[in-house]
C-alpha angles and dihedrals in degrees: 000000000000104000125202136166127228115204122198119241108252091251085057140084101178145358129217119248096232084058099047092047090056089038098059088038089248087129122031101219127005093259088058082043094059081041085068106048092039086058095062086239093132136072127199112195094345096308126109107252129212106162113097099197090051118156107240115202142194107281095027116122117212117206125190131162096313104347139085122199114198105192118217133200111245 
């Protein structure tokens, strides 16, 4: 499993999952972004995620098909 890490600007408390999924290249546009999380094919600390809007914070891991996102504060 490739693992990355993902760290918020200073100005943000979150990002959305559909951002950070197009962000890291995991999806190629934001529809096949919201694909992915409709299929039930992401994790986010361990538990199966279906909401696409989703708030990523700092300590939560992120987990889709080979890869692992750990998201850092700024």
């Amino acid at each position: 499993m490739e693992k990355d890490t993902f760290q918020l600007r200073p100005d943000d408390e979150f990002i959305e999952l559909i951002k950070l999924l197009k962000l890291k290249q995991i999806a190629q546009s934001g529809g096949h972004a919201k694909i992915i999380v409709a299929d039930g094919l992401v994790t986010v600390n361990g538990v199966q995620e279906f909401r696409k809007r989703n708030k990523l914070r700092p300590g939560d891991v992120i987990e889709v098909e080979n890869f692992q996102i750990t998201i850092l504060a700024s």
